[in-house]
Each structure stands twice: as C-alpha cells, then as structure tokens.
C-alpha positions as CSV (number, residue, x, y, z in Angstrom):
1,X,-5.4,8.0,2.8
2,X,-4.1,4.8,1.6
3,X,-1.4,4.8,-1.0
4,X,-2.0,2.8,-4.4
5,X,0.6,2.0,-7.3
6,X,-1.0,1.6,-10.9
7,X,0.7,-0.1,-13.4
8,X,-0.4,-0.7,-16.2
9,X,0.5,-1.9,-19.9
10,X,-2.1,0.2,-21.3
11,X,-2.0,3.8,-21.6
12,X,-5.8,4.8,-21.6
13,X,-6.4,2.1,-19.1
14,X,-4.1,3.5,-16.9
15,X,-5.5,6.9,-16.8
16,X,-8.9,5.8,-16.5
17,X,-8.1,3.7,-13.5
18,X,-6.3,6.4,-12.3
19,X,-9.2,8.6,-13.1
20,X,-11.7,6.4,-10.7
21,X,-9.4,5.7,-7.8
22,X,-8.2,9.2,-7.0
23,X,-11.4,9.6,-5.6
24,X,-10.4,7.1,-3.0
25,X,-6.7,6.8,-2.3
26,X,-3.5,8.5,-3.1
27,X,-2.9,7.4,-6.7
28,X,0.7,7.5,-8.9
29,X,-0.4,5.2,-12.6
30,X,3.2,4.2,-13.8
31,X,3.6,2.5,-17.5
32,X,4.8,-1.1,-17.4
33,X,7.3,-0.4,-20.0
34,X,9.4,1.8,-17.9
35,X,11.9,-0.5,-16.7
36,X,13.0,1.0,-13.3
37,X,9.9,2.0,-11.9
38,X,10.6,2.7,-8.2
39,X,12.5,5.2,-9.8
40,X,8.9,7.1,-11.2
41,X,7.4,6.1,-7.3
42,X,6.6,9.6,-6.0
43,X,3.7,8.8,-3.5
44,X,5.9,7.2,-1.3
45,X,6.0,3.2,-0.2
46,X,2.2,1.9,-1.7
47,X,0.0,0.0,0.8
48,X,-1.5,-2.0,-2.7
49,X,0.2,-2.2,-5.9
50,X,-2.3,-2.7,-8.6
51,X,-1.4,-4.1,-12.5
52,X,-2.9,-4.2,-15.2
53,X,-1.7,-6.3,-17.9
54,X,-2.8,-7.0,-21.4
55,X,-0.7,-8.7,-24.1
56,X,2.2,-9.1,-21.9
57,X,5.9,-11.0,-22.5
58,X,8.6,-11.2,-20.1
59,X,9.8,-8.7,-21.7
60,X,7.5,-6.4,-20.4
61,X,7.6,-7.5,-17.4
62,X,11.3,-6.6,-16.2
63,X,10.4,-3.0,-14.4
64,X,7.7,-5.6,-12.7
65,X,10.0,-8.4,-11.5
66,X,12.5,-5.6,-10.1
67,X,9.5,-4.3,-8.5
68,X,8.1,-7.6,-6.9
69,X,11.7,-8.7,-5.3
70,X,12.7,-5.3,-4.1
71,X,13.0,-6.3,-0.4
72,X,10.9,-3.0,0.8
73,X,8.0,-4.0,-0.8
74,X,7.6,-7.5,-0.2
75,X,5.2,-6.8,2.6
76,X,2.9,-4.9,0.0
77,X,0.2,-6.6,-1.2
78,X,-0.5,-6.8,-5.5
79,X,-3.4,-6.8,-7.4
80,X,-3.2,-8.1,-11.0
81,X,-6.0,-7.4,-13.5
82,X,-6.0,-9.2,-16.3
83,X,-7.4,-12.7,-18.2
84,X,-6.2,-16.0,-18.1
85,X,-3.7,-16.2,-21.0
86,X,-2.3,-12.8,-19.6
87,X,-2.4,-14.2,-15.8
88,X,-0.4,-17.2,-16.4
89,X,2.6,-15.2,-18.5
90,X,2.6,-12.7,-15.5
91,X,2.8,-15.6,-12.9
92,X,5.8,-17.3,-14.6
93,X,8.1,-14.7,-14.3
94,X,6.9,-12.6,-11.6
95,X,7.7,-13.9,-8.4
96,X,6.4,-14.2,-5.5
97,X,3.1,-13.9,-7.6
98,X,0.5,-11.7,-7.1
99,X,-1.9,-11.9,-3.9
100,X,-5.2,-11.5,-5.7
101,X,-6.2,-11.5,-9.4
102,X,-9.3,-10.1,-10.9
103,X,-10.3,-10.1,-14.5
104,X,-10.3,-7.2,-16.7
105,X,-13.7,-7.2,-17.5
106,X,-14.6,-6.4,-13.9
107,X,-16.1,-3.2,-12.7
108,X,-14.5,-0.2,-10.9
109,X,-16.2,-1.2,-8.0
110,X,-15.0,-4.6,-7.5
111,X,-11.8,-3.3,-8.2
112,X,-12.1,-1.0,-5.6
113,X,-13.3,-4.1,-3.4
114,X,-10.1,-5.5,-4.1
115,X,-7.8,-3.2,-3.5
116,X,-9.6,-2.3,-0.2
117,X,-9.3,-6.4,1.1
118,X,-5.8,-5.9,0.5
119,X,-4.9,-2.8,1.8
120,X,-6.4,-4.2,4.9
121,X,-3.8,-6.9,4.6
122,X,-1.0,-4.8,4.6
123,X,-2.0,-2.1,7.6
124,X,0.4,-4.5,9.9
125,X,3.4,-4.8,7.2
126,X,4.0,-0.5,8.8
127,X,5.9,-1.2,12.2
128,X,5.9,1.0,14.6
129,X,8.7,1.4,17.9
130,X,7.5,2.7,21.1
131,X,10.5,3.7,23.2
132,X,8.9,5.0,27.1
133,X,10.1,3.7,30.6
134,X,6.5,4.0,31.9
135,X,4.9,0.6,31.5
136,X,1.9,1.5,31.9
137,X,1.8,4.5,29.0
138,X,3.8,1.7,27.1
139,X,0.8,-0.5,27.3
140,X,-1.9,2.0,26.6
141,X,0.2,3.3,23.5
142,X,0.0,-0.7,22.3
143,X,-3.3,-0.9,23.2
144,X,-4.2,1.5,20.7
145,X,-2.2,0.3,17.7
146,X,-1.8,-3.3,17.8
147,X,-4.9,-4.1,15.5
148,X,-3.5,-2.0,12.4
149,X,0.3,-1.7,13.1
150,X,3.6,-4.0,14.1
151,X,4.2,-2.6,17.6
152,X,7.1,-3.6,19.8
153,X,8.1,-1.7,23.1
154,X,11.0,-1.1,24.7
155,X,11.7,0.6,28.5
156,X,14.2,3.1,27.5
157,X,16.5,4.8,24.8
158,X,19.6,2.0,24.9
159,X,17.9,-0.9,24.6
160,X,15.6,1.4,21.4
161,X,19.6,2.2,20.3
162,X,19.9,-2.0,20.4
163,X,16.8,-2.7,18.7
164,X,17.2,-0.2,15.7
165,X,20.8,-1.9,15.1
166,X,18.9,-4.9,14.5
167,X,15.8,-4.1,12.4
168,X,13.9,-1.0,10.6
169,X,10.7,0.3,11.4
170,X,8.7,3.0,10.0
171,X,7.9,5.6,12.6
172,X,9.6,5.7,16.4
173,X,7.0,7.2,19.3
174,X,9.5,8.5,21.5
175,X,9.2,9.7,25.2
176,X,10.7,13.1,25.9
177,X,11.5,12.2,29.8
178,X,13.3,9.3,30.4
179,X,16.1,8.4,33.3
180,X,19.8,8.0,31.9
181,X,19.1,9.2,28.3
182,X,15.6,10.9,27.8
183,X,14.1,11.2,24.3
184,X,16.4,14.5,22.3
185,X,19.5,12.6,23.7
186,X,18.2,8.9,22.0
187,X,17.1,10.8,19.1
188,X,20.0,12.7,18.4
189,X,22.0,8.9,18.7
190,X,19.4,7.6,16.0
191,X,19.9,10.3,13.3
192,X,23.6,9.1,13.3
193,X,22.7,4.9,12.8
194,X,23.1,3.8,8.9
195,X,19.7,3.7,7.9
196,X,17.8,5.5,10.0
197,X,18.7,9.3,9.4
198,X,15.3,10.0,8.1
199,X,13.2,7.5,10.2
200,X,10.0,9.6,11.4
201,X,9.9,9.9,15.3
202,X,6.9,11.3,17.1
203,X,7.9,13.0,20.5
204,X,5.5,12.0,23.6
205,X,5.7,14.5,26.0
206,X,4.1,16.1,29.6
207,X,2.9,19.6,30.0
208,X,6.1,20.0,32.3
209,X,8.6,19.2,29.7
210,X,8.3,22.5,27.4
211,X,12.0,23.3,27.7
212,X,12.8,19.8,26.5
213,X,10.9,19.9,23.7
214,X,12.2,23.3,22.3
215,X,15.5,22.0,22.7
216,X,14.5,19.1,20.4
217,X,13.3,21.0,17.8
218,X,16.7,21.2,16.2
219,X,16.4,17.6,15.4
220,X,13.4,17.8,13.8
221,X,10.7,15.5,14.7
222,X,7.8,14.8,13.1
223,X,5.5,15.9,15.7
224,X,4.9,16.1,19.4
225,X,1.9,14.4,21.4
226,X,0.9,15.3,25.1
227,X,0.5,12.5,27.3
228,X,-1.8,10.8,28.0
229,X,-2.2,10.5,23.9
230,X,-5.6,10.1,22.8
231,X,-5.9,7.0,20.4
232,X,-8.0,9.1,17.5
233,X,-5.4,11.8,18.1
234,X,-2.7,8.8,18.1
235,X,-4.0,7.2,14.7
236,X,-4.1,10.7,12.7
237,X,-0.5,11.6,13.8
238,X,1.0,8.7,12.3
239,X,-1.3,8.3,9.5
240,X,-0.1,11.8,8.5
241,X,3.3,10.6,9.3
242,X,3.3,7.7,7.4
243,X,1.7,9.5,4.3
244,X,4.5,12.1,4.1
C-alpha cells in the first residue's frame, strides 16, 4: 500500500482528506504549522506528499521548506492543492517546487488521480541491491524489478561491501551461498557500515542451505526467499519490506 503525507493548513480539511484517502493508501495528515514535521512522520518515507494550502505566508511555510530540501525526500513527488494567489506564495519559497498542482475546488477523485500519477513517478526513486554470484539468478531477479525499482547487481559480497561505501539503497536481496564470503558473513560486515545498520536485507536461499540460514537468524533479516523466487512472491516481499 502506498504511503501518502497530508499536510495541510486547514484542520477540517485535513481530516476530511485524511478521511477519503485511507481508503486507498497508508495516510499520516500532519498540520502545516508544526515546524519540524519529519519529526510527526510515523508512516515511514511517503511515496507522495500531498499539501494543502489556504491563506498561506512564508511563515507558514518553514516546517514545508525543511521538508522539501531534506535530502531523503527529494526523490518524493508533491502534490499541492490550492488556488492561484495561494500557489504562487507556496512556489516562492518552497523550493524545488511542487511536481503537480491541482485546485482546491477539485474532487476527491481527481485528487486521488493525482496522487496515483505521482506515486507512479516515484516507484523507481526505492533502489534496490542484488548481491548473487549466479548471473543468471542475477538477471532473472532484475528481470522482475526493473520496471518499478532502481536495481543494480553485483557478483559477490566485496564488491556489495564497495558499493554500499559509496551509496544507500533501500532493501539488499542477498544470496545465502556465495564463494569467499557467502550472504550471513556480508551481512554481518553491513550491519557494522555507518548508515546502514538498519538497511532491510532479504535472504535468497536453496533448499540445501537450511543450516545457513538458521545461523543467520541472529542478524535478523527481513525475510528469506527460496530460489528460484517467484516475481509475485518477489514484489510482495519487498513491498512488505519497504512498508515496515
């Protein structure tokens, strides 16, 4: 279920938008006037961030602007409801602006509409690692994630080690059985990189590897998946992941 961020300058409006679109997504309303709001974000990181803003000042807009240029969310896509007088204020200080604008007077379902274009938009801003030394799982794995997530491979765990020293990604898919340093041994050397002590990482494993995996369990993965991973099976792991 897709993750959406209301803000809003209006109390009642907030709840009633909240109201309608809990039907659809996972829904946290947050009240512009609270200045640090990532600090009220419970839901985890948004795949849409949604304002609503009526009678705004720059004033108003701090908890907003803090939220806009915090490097995490830069990828995630906003949606600003409001009218013209209100849209121009809110692009002047807010920057980078927002991705779409709609007016208030516009229905819950084109609001909806909205939101859905750009939570489509922002499927790719997750990235996903896949560490196996088995090209050809490797390319069945990317095969079935490359049209919704940032994928990028690698043959084994030192050059995942060298990769993760260099960027962040949001889940790892991790082969248990690998030559030099299988999966437990990489993931054991991740939890101890700055930055990624709470990464999610998804275990890929064979029906032969059951004493691996119980020796893993002490580092707590998010899950396991038998190989060869069916892609439905594949999606709903790391949705669930993700959503967490």
């Amino acid at each position: 279920m897709k993750r959406v961020m209301i803000v809003s300058s209006n109390t009642q409006k907030m709840h009633d938008l909240v109201n309608v679109m809990e039907s659809y997504y996972k829904v946290q309303g947050i009240l512009m006037t609270n200045t640090n709001l990532l600090s009220d974000l419970t839901i985890g990181r948004p795949d849409c961030i949604v304002v609503y803003a009526e009678g705004v000042a720059r004033t108003k807009l701090f908890g907003v602007i803090d939220l806009r240029e915090n490097e995490d969310l830069l990828s995630v896509p906003m949606l600003l409801i409001s009218d013209e007088t209100d849209a121009d204020t809110f692009k002047l200080h807010v920057k980078p602006g927002p991705d779409a604008t709609i007016d208030r007077d516009a229905s819950y379902s084109d609001i909806k509409l909205a939101i859905d274009k750009l939570c489509a938009t922002s499927e790719k801003s997750y990235s996903i690692l896949v560490v196996d030394d088995d090209p050809v799982a490797l390319k069945l794995v990317k095969s079935h994630l490359d049209s919704i997530y940032k994928v990028n491979c690698v043959k084994s765990g030192m050059l995942a080690l060298k990769f993760l020293e260099k960027q962040k990604v949001d889940a790892i898919l991790l082969d248990c059985f690998m030559p030099e340093m299988n999966g437990p041994q990489t993931l054991q050397l991740i939890r101890n990189m700055p930055g990624h002590k709470r990464t999610p990482v998804i275990f890929l494993t064979g029906n032969s590897e059951r004493n691996m995996v119980m020796n893993a369990i002490n580092l707590h993965p998010a899950g396991f998946l038998v190989k060869p991973v069916r892609k439905d099976e594949l999606l709903a792991k790391i949705d669930d992941v993700l959503d967490a």
